[in-house]
C-alpha positions in Angstrom: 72.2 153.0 58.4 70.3 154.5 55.6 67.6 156.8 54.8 63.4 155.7 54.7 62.6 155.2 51.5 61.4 158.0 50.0 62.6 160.2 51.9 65.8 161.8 50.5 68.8 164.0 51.4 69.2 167.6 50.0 72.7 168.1 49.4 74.8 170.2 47.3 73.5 171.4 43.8 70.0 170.2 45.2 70.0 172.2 48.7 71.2 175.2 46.7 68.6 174.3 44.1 66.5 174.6 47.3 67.0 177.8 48.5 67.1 179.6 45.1 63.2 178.8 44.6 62.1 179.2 48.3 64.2 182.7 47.6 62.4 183.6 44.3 58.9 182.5 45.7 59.7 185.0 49.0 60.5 187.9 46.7 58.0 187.9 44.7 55.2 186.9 47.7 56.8 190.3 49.4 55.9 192.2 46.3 52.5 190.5 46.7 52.6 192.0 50.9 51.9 188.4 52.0 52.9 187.5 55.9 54.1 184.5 56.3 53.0 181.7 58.6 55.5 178.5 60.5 53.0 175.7 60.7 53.4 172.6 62.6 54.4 169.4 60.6 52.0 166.7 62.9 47.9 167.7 63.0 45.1 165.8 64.1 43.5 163.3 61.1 40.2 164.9 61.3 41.5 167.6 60.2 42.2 166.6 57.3 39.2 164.0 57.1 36.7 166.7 57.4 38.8 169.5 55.1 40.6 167.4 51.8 37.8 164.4 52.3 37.0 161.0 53.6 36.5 159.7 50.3 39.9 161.2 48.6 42.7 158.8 48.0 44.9 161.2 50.4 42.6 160.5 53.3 42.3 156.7 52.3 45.5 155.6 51.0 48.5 158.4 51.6 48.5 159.8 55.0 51.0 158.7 57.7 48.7 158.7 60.4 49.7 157.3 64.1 48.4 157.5 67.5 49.8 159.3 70.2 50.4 157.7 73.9 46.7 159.3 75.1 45.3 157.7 71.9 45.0 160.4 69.4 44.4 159.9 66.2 47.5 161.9 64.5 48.9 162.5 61.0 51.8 164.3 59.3 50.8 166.7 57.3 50.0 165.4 53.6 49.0 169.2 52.5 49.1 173.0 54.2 45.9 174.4 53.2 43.8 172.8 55.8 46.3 173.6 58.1 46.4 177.6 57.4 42.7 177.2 57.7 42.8 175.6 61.1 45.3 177.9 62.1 43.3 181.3 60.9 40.5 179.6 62.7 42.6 179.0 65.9 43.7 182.1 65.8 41.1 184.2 65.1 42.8 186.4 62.3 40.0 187.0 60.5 39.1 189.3 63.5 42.1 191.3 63.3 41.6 192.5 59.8 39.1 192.5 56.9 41.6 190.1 54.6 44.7 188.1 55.3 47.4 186.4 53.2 49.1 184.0 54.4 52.1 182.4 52.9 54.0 179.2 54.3 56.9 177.0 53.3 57.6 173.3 54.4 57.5 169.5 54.2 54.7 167.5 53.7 54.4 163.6 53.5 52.2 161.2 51.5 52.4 157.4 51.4 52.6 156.7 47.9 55.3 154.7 45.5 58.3 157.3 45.0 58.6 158.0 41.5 60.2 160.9 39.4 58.7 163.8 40.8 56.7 162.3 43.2 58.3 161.7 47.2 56.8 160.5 50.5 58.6 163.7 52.2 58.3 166.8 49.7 58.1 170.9 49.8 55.5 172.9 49.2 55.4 176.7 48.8 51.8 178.0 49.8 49.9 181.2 49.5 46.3 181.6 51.2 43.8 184.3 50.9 41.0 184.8 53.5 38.5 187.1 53.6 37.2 188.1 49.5 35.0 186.6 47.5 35.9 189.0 44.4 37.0 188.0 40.9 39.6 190.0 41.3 41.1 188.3 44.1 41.4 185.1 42.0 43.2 187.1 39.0 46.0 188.1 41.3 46.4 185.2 43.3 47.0 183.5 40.3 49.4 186.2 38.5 51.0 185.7 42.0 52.1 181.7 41.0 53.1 183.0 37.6 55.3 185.9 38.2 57.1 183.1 40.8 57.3 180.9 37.5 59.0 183.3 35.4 61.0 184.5 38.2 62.5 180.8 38.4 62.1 180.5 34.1 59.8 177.9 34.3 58.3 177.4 31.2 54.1 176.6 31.8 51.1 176.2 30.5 48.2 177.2 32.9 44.7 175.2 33.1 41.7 177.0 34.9 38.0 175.8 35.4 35.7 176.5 37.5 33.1 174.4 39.7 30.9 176.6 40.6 28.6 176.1 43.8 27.6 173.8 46.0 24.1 173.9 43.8 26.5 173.8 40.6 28.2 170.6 41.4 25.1 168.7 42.9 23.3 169.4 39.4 26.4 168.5 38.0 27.3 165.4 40.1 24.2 163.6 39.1 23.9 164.0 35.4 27.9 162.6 35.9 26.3 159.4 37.7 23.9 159.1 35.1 26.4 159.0 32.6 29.2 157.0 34.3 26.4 154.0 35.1 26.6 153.2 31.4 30.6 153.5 32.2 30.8 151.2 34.6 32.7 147.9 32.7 35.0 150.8 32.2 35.9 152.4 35.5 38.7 151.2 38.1 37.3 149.5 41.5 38.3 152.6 42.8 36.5 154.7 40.3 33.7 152.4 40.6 33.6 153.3 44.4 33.7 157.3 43.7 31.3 157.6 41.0 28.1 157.2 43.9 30.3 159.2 46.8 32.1 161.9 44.8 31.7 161.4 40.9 34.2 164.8 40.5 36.8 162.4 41.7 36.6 160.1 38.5 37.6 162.9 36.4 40.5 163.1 38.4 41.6 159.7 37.8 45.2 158.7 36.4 43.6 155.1 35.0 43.9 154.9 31.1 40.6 153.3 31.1 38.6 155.6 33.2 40.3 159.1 30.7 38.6 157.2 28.1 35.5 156.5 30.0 35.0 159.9 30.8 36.7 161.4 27.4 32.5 162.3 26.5 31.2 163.1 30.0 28.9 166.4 30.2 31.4 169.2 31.3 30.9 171.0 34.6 30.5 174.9 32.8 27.4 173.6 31.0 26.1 174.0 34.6 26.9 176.6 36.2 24.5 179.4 37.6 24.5 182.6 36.4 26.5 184.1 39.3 29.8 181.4 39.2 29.6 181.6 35.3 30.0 185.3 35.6 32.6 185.2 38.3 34.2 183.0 35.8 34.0 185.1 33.0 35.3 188.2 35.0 38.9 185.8 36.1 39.6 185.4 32.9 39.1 188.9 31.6 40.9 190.0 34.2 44.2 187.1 33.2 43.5 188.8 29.8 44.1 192.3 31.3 46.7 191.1 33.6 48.8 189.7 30.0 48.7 186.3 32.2 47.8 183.7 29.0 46.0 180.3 29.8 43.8 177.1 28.5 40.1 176.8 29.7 39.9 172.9 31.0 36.3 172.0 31.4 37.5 168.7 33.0 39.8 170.3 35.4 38.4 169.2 39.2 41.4 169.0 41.7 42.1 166.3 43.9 40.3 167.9 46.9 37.0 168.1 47.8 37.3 171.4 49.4 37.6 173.6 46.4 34.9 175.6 44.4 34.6 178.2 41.7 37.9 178.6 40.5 40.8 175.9 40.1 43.8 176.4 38.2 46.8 174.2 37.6 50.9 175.3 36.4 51.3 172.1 33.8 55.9 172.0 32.8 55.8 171.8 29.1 59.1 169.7 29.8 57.8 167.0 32.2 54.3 167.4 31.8 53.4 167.2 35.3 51.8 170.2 37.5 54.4 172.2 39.5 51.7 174.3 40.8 48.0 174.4 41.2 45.2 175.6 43.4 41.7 177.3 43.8 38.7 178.8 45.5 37.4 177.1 49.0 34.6 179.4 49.8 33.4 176.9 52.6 36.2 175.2 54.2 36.9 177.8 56.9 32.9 177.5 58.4 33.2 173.7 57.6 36.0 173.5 59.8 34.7 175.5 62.9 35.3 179.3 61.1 32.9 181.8 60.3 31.6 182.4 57.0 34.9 183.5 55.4 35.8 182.8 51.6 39.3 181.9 50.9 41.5 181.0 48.2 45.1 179.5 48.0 47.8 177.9 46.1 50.9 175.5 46.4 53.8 175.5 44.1 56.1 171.9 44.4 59.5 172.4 45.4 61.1 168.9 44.3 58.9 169.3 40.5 60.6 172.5 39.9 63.8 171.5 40.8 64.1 169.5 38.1 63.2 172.4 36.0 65.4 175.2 37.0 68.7 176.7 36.0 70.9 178.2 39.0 72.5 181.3 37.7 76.0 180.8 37.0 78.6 182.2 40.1 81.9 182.9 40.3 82.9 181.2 43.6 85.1 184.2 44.9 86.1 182.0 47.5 89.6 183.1 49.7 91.5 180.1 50.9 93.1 180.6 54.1 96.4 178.0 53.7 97.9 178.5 57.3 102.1 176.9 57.7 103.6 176.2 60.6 102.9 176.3 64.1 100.7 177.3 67.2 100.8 180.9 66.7 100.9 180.9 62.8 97.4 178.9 62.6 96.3 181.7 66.2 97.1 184.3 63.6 95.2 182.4 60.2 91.8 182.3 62.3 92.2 185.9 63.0 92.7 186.5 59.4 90.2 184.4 58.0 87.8 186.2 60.5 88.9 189.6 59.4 88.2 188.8 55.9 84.8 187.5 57.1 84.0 190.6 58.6 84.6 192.3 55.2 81.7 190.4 53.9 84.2 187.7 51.9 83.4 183.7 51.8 85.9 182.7 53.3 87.3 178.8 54.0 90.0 178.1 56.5 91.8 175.1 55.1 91.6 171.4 57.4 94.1 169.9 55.0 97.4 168.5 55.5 100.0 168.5 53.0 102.2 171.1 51.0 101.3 174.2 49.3 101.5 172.8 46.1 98.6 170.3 47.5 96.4 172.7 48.9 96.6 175.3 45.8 95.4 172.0 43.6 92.3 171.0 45.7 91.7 175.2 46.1 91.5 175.0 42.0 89.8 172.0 42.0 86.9 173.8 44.1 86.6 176.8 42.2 87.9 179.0 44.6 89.9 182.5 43.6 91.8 183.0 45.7 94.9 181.4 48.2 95.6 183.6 51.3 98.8 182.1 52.4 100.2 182.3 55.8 103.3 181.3 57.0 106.3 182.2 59.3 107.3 185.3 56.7 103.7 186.5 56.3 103.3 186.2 60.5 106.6 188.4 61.5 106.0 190.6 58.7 102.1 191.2 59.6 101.0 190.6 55.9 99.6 187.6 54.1 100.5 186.1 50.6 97.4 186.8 48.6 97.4 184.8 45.3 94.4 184.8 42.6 94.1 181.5 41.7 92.6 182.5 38.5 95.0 184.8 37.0 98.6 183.0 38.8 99.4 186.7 40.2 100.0 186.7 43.5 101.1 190.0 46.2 101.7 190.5 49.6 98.6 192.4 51.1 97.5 193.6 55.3 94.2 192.3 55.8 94.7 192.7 59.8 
């Protein structure tokens, strides 16, 4: 047997790779006061038809959709934003309080070709923000995803736009058709499909030919009202204020069609590829069923950085319980390696057979510290033969 490709098997240095960033990203979202939120991993499609788009490739091409035994049309979960949103909704938080944040941790699955970077099952790290429409609200959210990224020593480079309105991006959307039709030799049949549904989306494409197709397309900030540029302008003094530092990118859009006003995107100077992004969605929650709530959110990519990160270097203080001899010499090594436990100490009872001299080489050959050896002597005396690996000293100690 073997795994579904694509899918992959956190073991070692990669689980503990893992935890260290869910760890970092908790601390820092505590600082932050965000709750967090345990979302289920299967929704329904429409979901997720009516929240990222019908027209995005997610919805067309990625999503592992099913149906159930009643006939349900079913998908795991290819993002968590629509799905804090659905939940919020369900659970009618925003009546609780004025403003929630949410923050949630998990898989999430996408059918695409598995690449460096890229998975069919991967982890995501989410923050959400219901409830303010403010300027200020975007300037922390974001210094939220960098303090994580400095935490972890990440090395970024932060994009931000913004798209304005829904009258913004209309305006917008047809002087990009206009200038696109004398594109179209140019564009991808893909691209040549999204320039009449959602022109925003050919920005967003990863076709060589379509970049330079669009390299002289008008930019969205050359149309925005007078309210989004200023909301704009205020993000940006307030990144200024906050000593966050960052790269206007007029022909930033996001893959989703749910966001507006503010987008943003954590680019790794080392592989060049986004490790974190996210935005505004000032409509999704009434789109989906909500009441007029604006909202804003962001997901860092747990496989992306883990190719980036460091783990801090540990001295596996390890004690080696070496039990020798019988019955009531291995009864009296579980009670010491539980004693030890009790202290607080890692502590690893040893399943090998062999002699002493065997099981102090494979106790080296793990890192370990220390060998707590028990035998006949250590049992009748009540003491164990404590030996530190490290330095070759070894003593006769009580631990029980």
């Amino acid at each position: 047997m073997q795994k579904v490709r694509g899918f992959y098997d956190l073991i070692g240095e990669e689980a503990e790779k893992y935890r260290f960033i869910s760890d970092a990203a908790r601390g820092v979202l505590n600082l932050y006061n965000f709750e967090e939120i345990i979302l289920p991993v299967v929704e329904f499609r429409e979901l997720f038809e009516r929240s990222v788009g019908e027209a995005t490739d997610i919805v067309q091409k990625e999503m592992f959709s099913f149906e159930d035994r009643k006939g349900r049309k079913l998908v795991l979960r290819p993002e968590g934003t629509a799905s804090a949103v659905r939940a919020f909704i369900e659970n009618k938080l925003y009546a609780q309080r004025p403003y929630v944040k949410l923050f949630y941790e998990g898989p999430m699955f996408r059918y695409e070709r598995p690449q460096a970077g890229r998975r069919r099952q991967f982890h995501q790290i989410g923050a959400e923000v219901f409830g303010e429409e403010r300027p200020h609200a975007d300037a922390e959210l974001i210094k939220t995803a960098y303090d994580v990224l400095n935490r972890l020593g990440v090395k970024t480079t932060l994009e931000i736009n913004s798209l304005g309105c829904k009258e913004d991006r209309k305006a917008y959307a047809e002087a990009l058709r206009t200038y696109l039709k004398e594109k179209e030799s140019e564009l991808c049949p893909d691209c040549l499909r999204r320039k009449e549904r959602n022109p925003l989306r050919v920005l967003d494409c990863k076709n060589e030919s379509c970049k330079q197709a669009t390299r002289d397309a008008p930019l969205i900030t050359d149309y925005l009202c007078t309210d989004c540029r200023e909301h704009y302008e205020t993000v940006k003094n307030y990144l200024k204020a906050l000593g966050v530092p960052f790269v206007e990118n007029p022909r930033l859009v996001r893959g989703l069609d749910y966001y507006t006003r503010t987008v943003f995107e954590f680019t790794s100077d080392e592989l060049g590829l986004t490790v974190c992004a996210g935005g505004r969605y000032d409509h999704l929650v009434e789109e989906l069923g909500g009441p007029p709530t604006p909202a804003l959110g962001f997901a860092l990519g747990v496989e992306r950085l883990m190719q980036l990160v460091k783990l801090p270097e540990k001295e596996k203080d390890v004690y080696f319980v070496v039990p020798f001899g019988d019955k009531e010499v291995f009864t009296y090594a579980l009670k010491v390696a539980d004693a030890l436990r009790r202290e607080g100490k890692r502590v690893e009872l040893s399943y090998r057979k062999g002699g002493l001299k065997k099981q102090l080489e494979f106790a080296d050959r793990m890192g370990y510290r220390y060998a707590v050896i028990v035998g006949e002597d250590e049992l009748k005396e009540g003491l164990v033969t404590l030996k530190d690996l490290k330095t070759g000293e070894q003593r006769k100690v009580k631990v029980i």
